[in-house]
N, C-alpha and C positions, 0 to 999 in steps of 0.2 A: 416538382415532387421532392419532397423531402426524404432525405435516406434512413434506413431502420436506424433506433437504436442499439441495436450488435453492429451494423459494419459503421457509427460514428464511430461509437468505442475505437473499433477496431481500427478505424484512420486515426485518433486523437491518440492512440497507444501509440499505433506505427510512427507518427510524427515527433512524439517524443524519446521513442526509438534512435530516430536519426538525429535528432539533435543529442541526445546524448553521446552518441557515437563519436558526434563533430566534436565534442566537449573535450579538452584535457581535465577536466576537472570536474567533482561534483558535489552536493550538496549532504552531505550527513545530519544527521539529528540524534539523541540518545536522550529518554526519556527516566529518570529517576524517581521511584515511585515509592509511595508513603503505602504500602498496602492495607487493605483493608482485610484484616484476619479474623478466622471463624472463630467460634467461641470452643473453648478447649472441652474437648468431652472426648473420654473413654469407649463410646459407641459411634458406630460411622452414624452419618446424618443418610438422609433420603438423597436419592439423586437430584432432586429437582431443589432440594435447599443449598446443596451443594452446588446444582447451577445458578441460584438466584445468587449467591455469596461472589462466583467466579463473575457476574455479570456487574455487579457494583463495581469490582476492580476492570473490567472492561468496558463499563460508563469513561470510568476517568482515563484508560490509556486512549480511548478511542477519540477524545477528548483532545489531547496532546497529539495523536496522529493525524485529526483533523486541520489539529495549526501548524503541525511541523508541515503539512503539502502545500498550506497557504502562503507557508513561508519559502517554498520550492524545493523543498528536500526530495531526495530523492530513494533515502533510504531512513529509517528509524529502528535504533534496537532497545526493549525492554526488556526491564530487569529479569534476573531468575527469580523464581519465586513469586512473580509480582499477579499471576490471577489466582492461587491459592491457597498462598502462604507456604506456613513450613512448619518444625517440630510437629507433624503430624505422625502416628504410629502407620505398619504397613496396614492394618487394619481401615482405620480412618482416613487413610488418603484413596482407597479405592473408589468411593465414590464421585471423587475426581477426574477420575482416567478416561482417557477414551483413547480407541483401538486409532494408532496414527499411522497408515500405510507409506509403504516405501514411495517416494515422489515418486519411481520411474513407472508409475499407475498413470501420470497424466492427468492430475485430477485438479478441479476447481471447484472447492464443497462450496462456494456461493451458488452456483448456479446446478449442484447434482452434490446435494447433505445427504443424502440417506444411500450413499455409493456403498460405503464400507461399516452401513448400521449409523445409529445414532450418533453425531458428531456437531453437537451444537457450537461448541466452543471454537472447533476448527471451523467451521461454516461461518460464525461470527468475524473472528479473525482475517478470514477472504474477506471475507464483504469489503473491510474495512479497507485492505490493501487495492480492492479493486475499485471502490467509491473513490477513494482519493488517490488512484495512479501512484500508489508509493509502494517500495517493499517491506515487508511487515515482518519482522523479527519478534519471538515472542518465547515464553520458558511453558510448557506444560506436561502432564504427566503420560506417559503410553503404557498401556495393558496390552502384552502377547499372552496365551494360552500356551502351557506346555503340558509334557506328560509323562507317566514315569519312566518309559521310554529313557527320558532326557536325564542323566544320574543329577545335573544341576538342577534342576524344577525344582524350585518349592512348592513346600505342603501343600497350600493351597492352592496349588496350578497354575500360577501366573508368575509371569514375571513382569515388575514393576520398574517403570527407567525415567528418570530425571530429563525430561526431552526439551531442546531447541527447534522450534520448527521456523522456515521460510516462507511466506508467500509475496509472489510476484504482483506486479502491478495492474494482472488480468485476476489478481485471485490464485493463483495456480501454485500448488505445494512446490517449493523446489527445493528444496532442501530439511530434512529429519539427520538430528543429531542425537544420541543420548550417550550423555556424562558418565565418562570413564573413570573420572578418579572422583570418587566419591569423598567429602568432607564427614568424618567420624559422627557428627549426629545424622546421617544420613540412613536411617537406620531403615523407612518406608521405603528402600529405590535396592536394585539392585544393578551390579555391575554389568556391562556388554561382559562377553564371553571375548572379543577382541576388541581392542581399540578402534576407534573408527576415525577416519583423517576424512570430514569433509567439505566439498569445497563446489561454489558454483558461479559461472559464467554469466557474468551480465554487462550492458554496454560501458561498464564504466569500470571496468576491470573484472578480477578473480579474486573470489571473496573467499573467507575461509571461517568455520565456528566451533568456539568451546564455550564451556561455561567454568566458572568463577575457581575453582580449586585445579582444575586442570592445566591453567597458568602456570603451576610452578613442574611441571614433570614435562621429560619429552614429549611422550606419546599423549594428545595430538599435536600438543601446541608446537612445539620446536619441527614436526614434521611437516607439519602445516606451512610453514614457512621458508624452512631450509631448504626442503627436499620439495613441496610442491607449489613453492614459490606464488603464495598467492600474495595481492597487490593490499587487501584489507582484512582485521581479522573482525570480527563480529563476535560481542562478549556481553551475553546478561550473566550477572552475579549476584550474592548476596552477599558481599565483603563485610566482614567484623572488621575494622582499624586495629592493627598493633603496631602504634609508633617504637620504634624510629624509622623502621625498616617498611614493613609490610602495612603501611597506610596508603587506600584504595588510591589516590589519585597521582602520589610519590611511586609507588611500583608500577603503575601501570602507565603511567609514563615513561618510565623508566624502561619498558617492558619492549616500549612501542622504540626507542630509540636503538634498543641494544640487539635486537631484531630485525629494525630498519624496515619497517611496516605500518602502516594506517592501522590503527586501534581505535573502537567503538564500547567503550563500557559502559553500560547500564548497571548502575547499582540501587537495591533496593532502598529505603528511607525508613532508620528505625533506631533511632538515639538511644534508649532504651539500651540496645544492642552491639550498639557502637555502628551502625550500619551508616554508612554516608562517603561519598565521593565515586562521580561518573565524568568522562571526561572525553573527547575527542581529540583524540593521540597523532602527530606526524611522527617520521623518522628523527626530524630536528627541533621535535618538541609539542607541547599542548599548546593545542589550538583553542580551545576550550575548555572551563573543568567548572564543578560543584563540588564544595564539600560544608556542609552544616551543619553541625553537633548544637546547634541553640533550637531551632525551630523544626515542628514536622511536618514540612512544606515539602512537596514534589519540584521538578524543577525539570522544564525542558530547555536541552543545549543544540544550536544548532551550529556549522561553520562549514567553511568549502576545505575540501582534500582534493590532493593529487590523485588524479584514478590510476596509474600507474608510477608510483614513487620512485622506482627503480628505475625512470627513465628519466625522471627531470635532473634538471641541475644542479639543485639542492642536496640531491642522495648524498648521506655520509659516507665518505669512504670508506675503504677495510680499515680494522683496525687491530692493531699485534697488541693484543694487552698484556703483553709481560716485557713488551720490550722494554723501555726506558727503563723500568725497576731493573731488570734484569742486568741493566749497563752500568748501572752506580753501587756502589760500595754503599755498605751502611752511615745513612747519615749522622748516627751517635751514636754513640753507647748505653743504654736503658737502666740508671741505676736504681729508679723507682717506677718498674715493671707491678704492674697487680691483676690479679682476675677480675670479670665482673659477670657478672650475669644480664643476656640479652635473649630474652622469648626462649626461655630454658637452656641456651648457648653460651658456654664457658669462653669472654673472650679473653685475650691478652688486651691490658691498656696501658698507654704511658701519658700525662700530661703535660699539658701545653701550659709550661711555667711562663714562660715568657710572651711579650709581646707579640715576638717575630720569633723565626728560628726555623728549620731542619730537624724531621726525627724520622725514628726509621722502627715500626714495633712488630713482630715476627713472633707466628704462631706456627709448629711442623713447616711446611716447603713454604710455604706465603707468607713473605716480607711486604709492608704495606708505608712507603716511604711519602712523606708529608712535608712540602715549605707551605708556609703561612707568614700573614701579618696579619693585625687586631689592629681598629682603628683606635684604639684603643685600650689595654688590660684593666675588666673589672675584678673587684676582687669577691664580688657576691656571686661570680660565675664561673665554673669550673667546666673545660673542654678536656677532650684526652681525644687521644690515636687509639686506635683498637681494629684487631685484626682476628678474625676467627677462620681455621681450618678443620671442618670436621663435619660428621655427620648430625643431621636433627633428625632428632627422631619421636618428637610428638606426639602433633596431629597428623601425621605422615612420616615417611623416613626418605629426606632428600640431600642429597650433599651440598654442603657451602663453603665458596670461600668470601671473606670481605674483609673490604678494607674501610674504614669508618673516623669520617672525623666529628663527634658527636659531643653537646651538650648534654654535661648530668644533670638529673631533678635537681642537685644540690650541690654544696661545697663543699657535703659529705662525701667518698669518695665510692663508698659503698652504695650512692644512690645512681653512681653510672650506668648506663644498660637501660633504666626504667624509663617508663615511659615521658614525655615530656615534650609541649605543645609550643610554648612560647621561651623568649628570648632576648636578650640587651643589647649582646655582642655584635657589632658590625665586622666584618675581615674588609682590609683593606683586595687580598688577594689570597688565592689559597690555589694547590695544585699536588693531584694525588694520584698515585699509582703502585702497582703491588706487582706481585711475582706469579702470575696465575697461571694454573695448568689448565683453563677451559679457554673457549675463545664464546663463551656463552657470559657475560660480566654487563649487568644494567647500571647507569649512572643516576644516582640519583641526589638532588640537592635539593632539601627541604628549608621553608625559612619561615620565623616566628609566625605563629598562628597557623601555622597548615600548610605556604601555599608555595606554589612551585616559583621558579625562576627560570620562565623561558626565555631565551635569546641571552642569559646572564652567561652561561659558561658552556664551554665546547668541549671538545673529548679531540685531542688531538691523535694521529695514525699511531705512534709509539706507545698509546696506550695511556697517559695522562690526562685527568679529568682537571680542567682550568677556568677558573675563570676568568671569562671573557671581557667582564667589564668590571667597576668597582662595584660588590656586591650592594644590592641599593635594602636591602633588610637585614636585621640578624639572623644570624643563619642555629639553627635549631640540627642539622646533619648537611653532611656532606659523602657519601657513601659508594663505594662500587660495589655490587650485590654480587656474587660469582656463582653458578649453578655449575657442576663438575655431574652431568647426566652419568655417566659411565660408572661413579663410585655408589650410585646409589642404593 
């Protein structure tokens, strides 16, 4: 006699259960997606146009989460944004929403959709995680009802929230997120009333989730990590690129290092937008990444991680990042000191005249001290030292400090700061460290054409970032990013 199909499931789950258990390690995937967006109109559309529009972009994640299980993954995170776009008014995104209950209901809309009312889109999303044994990370919108009771309600009685939901490999919600720090065109979503830190229990560690803008603030990211010490974080976004610094696949590796955590980004596909770069982050570097500004091709990435990184051998040590700077005396004297501007930040810069040499460029308490060699000095390319102390205050208001050894658009001096993709310069070697009052400083080294350099250079305990080897590309930055949470 053959057994039901509920208790096969139920032994094929349980068995892959145990074998994950037995696993030090597991399978990730992050899918990058070209979304498919509705057509811009002033009036909301009907619910059911609005579902056939989320159901095209779930043809094709469903698509990729089919192959990421073929290829044994064991988790997949997509993009924010990616089943119904974005710049939508709060008007026009309503018809998106749907009411997404707290996990600790116990629910699995594959097999019980009409628990909490209409919910095709979560119902769909199960299915998918439950057909193919994986867990299913996904960005969608939640509608609560409030009332005037509530002084925060809005007019219209709802509140609208930018949501990451979970489901398990039976289907089963396990996780609801919604995004606390909202990006300034975020005008359709409203804030939680608190931040929310969460974080869930699977055979293969302690996963943790934010979405895309909530990266750069404490609350949740830094809590999520510091304080509730989870093993992976899980990140759909809709990253815009601003080189030098803030380009998706450079900071977010950088994010994942300086944290010392598994990082899973999904970023949306939209050249147009400058949208591109997802990548699957160790503590000691990318494991994997995408980034393509030519084509508007989706891209899925898979690789193995450590399920608990903090327990291998590999884990980076602590690191005192002001020490070394803090032990040396200024390495020169700055007689052609200039400002420049960097993503609306006033830095201090000094250039790199010379082939080789020692400099030392200092903005308020952060000295950011610099040896290098060029494997050569061109004279059609212009590098400089630059170190910024202070607040941005943009598209947010968060405190920085950096230390930066960065190629100008030009050998104009005034084009330092701007953005700028490609590169000549080879360094023989380069080694850089600064005066920092956080112990929160991501390292990041970017090289001609966009792309990282993993296994290239290490961050030694005193707080110097080195390279490791002779850099094998020109290097486009060189960077220590600093977050000062407290001055914010």
């Amino acid at each position: 006699m053959l057994p039901s199909q509920p208790l096969l499931r139920a032994a094929v789950f349980a068995l892959a259960v145990l074998q994950a258990l037995a696993a030090d390690t597991f399978i990730a995937a992050v899918y990058e997606h070209a979304v498919i967006l509705p057509d811009a109109t002033a009036e909301p559309v009907s619910p059911d146009d609005a579902l056939a529009l989320m159901n095209k972009n779930m043809d094709v994640l469903e698509g990729a989460i089919k192959e990421a299980a073929q290829q044994g993954a064991h988790i997949i995170v997509t993009p924010e944004d990616g089943i119904y776009g974005w710049l939508s008014t709060r008007e026009t995104i309503y018809p998106y929403l749907e009411d997404i209950p707290d996990p600790a209901v116990d629910w699995i809309p594959c097999t019980d959709p009409t628990r909490f009312g209409p919910a095709p889109v979560q119902e769909r999303l199960s299915c998918m995680a439950r057909n193919h044994s994986i867990y299913v990370v996904a960005n969608i919108g939640d509608k609560k009802p409030c009332n005037s009771s509530d002084p925060s309600c809005p007019s219209d009685g709802r509140y609208q929230y930018n949501t990451d939901v979970v489901f398990d490999p039976e289907g089963k919600l396990v996780a609801r997120y919604h995004k606390y720090n909202l990006f300034m065109l975020e005008i359709q979503f409203n804030y939680p009333k608190e931040p929310e830190a969460v974080t869930f229990e699977t055979p293969f560690g302690k996963f943790g989730i934010f979405t895309c803008f909530d990266i750069l603030f404490r609350e949740p990211a830094v809590v999520l990590v510091s304080e509730l010490q989870v093993d992976t974080v899980l990140f759909p976004t809709a990253w815009m690129n601003v080189l030098p610094f803030l380009t998706a696949v450079e900071f977010h590796s950088a994010w994942a290092m300086g944290m010392g955590v598994n990082f899973l980004a999904a970023d949306t596909h939209n050249t147009s937008l400058s949208m591109t770069g997802s990548g699957i982050y160790a503590p000691d570097g990318a494991r994997t990444y995408y980034y393509n500004m030519k084509t508007e091709d989706g891209r899925l990435l898979i690789a193995e991680l450590d399920s608990r990184p903090r327990l291998s051998p590999a884990f980076p040590p602590a690191v005192n990042w002001s020490s070394y700077a803090l032990s040396v005396k200024r390495f020169s004297l700055n007689d052609h000191e200039f400002r420049g501007r960097i993503f609306h930040d006033w830095f201090i810069f000094t250039e790199l005249t010379k082939p080789e040499g020692n400099l030392t460029i200092c903005q308020k308490d952060l000295c950011c001290h610099l040896s290098y060699k060029m494997a050569g000095k061109r004279e059609d390319e212009v590098y400089v030292l630059g170190a910024f102390d202070g607040l941005h205050v943009v598209e947010g208001q968060y405190y920085l400090q950096i230390c930066t050894l960065l190629k100008c658009k030009s050998t104009d001096p005034n084009s330092c700061g701007q953005p700028v993709e490609m590169a000549q310069t080879k360094f023989e070697m380069f080694s850089l460290s600064g005066t920092f009052d956080t112990n929160y400083v991501f390292p990041e080294v970017l090289y001609s054409g966009v792309q990282l350099a993993p296994g290239e250079f290490e961050i030694l305990n005193d707080g110097r970032l080195i390279s490791k080897t002779t850099p094998t590309k020109p290097v486009v930055t060189v960077t220590l990013f600093g977050r000062w949470y407290e001055k914010d």
